[in-house]
C-alpha positions as CSV (number, residue, x, y, z in Angstrom):
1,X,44.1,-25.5,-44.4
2,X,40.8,-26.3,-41.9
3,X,39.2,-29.6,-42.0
4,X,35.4,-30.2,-44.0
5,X,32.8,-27.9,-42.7
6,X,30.6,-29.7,-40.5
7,X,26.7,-29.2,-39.2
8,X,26.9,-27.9,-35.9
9,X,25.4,-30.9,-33.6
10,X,23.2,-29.4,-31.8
11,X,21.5,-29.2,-35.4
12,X,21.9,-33.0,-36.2
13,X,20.8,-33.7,-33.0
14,X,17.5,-31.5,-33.8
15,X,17.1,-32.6,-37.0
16,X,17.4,-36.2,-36.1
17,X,15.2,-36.1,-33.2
18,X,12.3,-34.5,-35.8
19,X,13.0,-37.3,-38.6
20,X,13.7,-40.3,-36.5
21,X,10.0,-40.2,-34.7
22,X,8.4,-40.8,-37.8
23,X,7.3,-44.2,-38.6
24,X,10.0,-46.7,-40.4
25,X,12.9,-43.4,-41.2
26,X,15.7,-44.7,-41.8
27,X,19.2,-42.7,-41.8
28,X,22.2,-42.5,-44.5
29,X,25.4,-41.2,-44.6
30,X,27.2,-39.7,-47.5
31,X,30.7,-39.6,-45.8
32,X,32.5,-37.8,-48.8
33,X,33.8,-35.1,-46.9
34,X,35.1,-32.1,-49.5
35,X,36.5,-28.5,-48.2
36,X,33.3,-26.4,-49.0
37,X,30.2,-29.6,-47.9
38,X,29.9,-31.6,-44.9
39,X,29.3,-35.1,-44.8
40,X,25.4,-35.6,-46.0
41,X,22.7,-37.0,-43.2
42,X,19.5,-38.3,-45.4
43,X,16.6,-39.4,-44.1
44,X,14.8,-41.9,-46.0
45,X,11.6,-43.4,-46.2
46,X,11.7,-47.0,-48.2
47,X,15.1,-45.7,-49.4
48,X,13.4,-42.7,-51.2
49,X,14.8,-39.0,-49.2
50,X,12.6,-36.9,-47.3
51,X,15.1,-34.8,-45.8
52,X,18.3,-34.1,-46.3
53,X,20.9,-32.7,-43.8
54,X,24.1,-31.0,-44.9
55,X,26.3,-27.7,-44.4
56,X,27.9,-25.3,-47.0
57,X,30.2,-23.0,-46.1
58,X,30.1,-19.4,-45.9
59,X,33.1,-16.9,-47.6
60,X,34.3,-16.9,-43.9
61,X,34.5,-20.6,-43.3
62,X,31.8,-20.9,-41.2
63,X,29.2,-23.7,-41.6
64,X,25.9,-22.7,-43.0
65,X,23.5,-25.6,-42.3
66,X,20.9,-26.4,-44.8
67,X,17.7,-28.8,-45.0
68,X,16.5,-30.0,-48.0
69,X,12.5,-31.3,-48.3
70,X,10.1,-32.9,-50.2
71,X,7.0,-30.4,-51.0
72,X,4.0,-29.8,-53.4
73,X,4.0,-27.3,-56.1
74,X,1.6,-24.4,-54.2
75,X,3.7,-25.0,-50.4
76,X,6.7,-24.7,-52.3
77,X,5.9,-21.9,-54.6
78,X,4.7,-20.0,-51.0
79,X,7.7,-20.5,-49.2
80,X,9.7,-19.7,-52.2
81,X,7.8,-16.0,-52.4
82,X,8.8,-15.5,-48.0
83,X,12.5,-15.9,-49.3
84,X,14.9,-16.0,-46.3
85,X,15.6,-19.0,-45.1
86,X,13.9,-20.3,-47.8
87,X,15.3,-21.5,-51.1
88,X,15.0,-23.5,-54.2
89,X,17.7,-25.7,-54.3
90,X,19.9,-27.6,-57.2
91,X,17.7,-31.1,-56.4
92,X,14.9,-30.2,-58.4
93,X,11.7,-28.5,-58.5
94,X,9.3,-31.1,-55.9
95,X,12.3,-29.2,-53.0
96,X,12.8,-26.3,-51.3
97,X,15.7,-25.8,-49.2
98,X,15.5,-24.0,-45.4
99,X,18.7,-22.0,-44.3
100,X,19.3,-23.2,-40.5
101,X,20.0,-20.5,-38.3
102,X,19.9,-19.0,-34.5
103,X,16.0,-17.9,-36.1
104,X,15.2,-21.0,-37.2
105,X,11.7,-22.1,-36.1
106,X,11.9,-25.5,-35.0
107,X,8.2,-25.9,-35.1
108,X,8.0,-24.6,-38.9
109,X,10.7,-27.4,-39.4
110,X,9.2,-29.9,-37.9
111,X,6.1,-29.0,-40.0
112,X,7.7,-29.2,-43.1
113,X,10.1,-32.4,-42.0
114,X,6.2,-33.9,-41.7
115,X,5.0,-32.6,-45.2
116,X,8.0,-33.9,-47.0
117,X,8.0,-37.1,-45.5
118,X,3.7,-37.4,-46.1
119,X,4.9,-36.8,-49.7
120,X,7.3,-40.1,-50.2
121,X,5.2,-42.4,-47.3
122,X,2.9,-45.0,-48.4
123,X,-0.8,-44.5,-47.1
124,X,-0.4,-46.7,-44.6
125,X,2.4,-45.2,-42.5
126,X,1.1,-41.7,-43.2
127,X,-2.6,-42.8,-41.6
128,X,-0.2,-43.4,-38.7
129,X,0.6,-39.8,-38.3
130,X,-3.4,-38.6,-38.4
């Protein structure tokens, strides 16, 4: 029996890189590895999640990276109707889920990594993105 999937980290790195430059992000671990989910990277605005990092696996054990975002009813409902790598996930219905892949768009990601965290941010750290 294999270890916990991971994210690949080349993909944390990424996805750290986008999250970290905005103002006052702060990162948390959920270290409960299990067989089928990596360990969980959230990135958190005044302890509220904007992002959140983690891996399934897929029926042949590879890792199958996944973001999950903050996003308003219309975006969400949008990207939900493009399907592929979009998804709605289990969180709840202000979320939608992005499939990371060798076609991810990094700038689409770094878009929406923005959106969800405009969503949580008070005014005043969100001005300092304009």
């Amino acid at each position: 029996m294999s270890g916990p999937v991971e994210v690949p980290e080349v993909i944390v790195e990424r996805v750290r890189t986008l999250c970290l430059a905005l103002p006052e992000v702060t990162v948390r671990i959920d270290e409960s590895l299990t067989r089928s989910r990596s360990t969980a990277q959230s990135f958190d605005i005044r302890r509220r999640s904007f992002c959140l990092l983690v891996a399934a696996e897929d029926p042949t054990g590879k890792p199958v990276p996944l973001l999950v975002l903050r996003a308003d009813p219309e975006e969400r409902e949008a990207l939900l109707s493009i399907g592929r790598p979009f998804f709605a996930p289990r969180a709840g219905r202000d979320r939608i889920g992005v499939l990371l892949t060798d076609d991810t768009d990094w700038e689409e990601v770094r878009q929406l990594v923005t959106e969800s965290y405009r969503v949580l941010a008070p005014k005043k750290l969100t001005a300092l993105l304009d």
